[in-house]
C-alpha positions in Angstrom: 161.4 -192.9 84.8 158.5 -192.9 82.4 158.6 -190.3 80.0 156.8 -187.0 79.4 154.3 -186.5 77.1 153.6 -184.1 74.6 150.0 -183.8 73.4 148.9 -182.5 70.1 145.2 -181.0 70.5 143.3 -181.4 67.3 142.5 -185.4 66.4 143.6 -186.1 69.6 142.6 -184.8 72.8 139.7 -183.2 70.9 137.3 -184.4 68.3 137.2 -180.9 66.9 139.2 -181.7 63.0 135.7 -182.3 61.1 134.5 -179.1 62.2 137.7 -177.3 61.9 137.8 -178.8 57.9 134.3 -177.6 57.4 135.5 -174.1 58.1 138.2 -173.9 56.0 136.0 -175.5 53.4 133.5 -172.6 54.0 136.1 -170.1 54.2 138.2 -171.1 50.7 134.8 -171.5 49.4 134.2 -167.6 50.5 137.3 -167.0 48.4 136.2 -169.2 45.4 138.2 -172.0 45.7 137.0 -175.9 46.2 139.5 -177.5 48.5 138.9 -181.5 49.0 138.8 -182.8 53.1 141.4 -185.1 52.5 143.7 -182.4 51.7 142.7 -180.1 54.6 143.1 -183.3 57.0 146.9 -184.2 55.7 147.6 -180.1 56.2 146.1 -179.8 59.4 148.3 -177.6 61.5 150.3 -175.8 58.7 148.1 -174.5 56.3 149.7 -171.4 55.2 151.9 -170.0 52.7 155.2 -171.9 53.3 153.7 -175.6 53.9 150.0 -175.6 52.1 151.2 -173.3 48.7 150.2 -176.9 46.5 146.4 -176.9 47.7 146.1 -173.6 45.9 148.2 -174.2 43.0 146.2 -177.2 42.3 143.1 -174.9 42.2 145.1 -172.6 39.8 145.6 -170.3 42.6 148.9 -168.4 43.6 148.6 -167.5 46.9 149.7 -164.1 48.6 150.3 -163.4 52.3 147.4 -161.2 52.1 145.7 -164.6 50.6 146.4 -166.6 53.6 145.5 -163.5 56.3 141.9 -163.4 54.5 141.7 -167.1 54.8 142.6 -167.4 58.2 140.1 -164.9 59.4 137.4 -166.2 57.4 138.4 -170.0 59.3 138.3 -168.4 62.7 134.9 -166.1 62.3 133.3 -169.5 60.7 134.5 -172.3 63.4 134.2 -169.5 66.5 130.2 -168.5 65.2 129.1 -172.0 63.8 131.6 -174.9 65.3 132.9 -174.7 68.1 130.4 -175.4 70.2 130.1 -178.5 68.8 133.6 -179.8 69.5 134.4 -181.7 73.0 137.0 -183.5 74.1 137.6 -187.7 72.4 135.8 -190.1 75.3 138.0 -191.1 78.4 140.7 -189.0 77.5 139.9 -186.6 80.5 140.3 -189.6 82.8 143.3 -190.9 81.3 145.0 -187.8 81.7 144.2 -187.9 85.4 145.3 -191.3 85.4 148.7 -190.6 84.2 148.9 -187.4 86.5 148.5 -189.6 89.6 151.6 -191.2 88.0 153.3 -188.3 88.1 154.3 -187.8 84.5 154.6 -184.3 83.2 152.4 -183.1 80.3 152.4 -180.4 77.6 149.6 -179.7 75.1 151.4 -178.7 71.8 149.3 -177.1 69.1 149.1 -174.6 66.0 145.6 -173.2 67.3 146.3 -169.7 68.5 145.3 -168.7 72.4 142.3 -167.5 71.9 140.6 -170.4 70.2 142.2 -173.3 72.3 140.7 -170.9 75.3 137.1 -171.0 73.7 137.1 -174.9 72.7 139.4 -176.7 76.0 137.3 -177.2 79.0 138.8 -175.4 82.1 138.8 -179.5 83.7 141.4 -180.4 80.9 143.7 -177.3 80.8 144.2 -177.9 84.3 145.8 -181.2 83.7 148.7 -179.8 81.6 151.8 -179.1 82.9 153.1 -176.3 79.9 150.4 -175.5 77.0 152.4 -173.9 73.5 149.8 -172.4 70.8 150.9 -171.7 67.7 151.0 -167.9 68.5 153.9 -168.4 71.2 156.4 -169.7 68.1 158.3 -168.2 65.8 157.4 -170.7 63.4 154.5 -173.5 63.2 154.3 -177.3 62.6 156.3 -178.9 60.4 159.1 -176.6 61.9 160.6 -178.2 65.2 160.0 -174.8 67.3 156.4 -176.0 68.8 157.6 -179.2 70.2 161.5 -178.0 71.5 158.9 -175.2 73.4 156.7 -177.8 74.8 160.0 -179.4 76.4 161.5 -176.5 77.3 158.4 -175.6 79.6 158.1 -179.0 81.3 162.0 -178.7 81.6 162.6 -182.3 80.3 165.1 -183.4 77.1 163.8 -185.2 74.0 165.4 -188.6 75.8 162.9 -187.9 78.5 159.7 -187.8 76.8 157.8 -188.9 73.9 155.0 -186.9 71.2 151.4 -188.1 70.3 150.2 -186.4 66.9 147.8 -187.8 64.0 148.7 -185.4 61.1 151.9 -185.3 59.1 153.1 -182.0 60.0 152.7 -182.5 64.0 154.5 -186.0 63.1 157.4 -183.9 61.7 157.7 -181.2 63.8 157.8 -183.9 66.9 160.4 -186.0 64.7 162.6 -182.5 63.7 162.7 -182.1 67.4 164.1 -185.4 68.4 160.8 -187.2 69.9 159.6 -189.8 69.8 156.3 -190.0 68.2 153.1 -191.9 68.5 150.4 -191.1 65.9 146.5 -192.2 66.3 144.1 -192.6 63.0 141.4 -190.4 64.6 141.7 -188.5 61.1 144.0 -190.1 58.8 144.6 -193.4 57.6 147.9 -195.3 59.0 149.3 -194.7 55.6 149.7 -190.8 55.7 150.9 -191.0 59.7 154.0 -193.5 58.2 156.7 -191.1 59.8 155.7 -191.5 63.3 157.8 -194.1 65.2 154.6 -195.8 66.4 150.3 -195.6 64.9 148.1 -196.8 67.0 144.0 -197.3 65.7 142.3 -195.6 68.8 142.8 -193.9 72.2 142.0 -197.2 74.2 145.6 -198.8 72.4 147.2 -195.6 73.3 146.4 -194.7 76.8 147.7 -198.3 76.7 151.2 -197.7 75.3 151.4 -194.6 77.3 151.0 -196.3 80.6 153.3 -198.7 79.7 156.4 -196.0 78.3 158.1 -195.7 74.7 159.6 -199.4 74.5 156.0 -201.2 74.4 
């Protein structure tokens, strides 16, 4: 049997990460700080208190929970009134999706974007085409932490032997790891350097539809 798979959203069915990083940028801006891309791009999924506290410290900052609430709601106001209409999905992926469907694999979309924005950015075509969808506002706690991805298989009702992860940030690469997955990472927004703890990085979506089509062992 080929294996599940579990899809991170951001930098990989979507090519929504530059304008998600502008946001932030905009946001920590609003709060006076200058945060670089790069650093944005290699938090993607966990800024917050626990997993981003060195961007701020670097800026001379010593973030507060109330910090990282302000922050977050500045991020959402600026991508949901200046961005996200701009985001849509990576081409082919729809199809490819649809492929693999036909094959009868089971698929779960796994990301730290709450409900209501993944409902505002996904088209209605491509939430249809996954089996179990986990936002990061349906776990206890977020990427790095295992919780996102052992709630992903959970809802397709497979184990970790039976399915395999496709990230392309380090924390999605760890939380699919911490759970036991394998993991497939794509350099839609990082270099193959900072993706070194996946199993497997591939340089576009052509190579990985590929590898997906043809299981884990390829």
């Amino acid at each position: 049997m080929k294996p599940g798979l579990l899809f991170d959203l951001d930098g990989v069915i979507l090519d929504s990460m530059p304008w998600h990083v502008r946001a932030w940028q905009e946001a920590f801006g609003t709060l006076g700080l200058k945060v670089p891309e790069e650093a944005i791009y290699l938090h993607e999924g966990a800024i917050e208190l626990e997993t981003a506290r060195k961007i701020f410290e670097d800026q001379g900052v010593e973030p507060t929970p109330e910090f990282f609430r302000e922050a977050f709601r500045l991020q959402k106001k600026i991508f949901t009134e200046k961005y996200r209409h701009r985001v849509r999905p990576f081409p082919g992926v729809e199809e490819e999706l649809r492929a693999l469907k036909k094959e009868g694999r089971r698929l779960a979309l796994v990301t730290s974007s709450h409900r209501e924005i993944l409902n505002e950015v996904l088209p209605r075509s491509l939430a249809s085409l996954f089996d179990f969808i986990v936002t990061g506002d349906q776990v206890p706690r977020r990427k790095p932490h295992p919780d996102p991805y052992l709630t992903g298989l959970a809802g397709l009702g497979l184990t970790r032997e039976e399915a395999l992860a496709v990230e392309n940030a380090p924390a999605g690469i760890r939380s699919a790891r911490s759970a036991g997955l394998f993991c497939i990472a794509i350099t839609t927004t990082l270099s193959p350097e900072h993706l070194r703890e996946a199993d497997l990085v591939v340089e576009d979506h052509a190579r990985l539809f590929g590898v997906l089509r043809n299981g884990r062992n390829l």
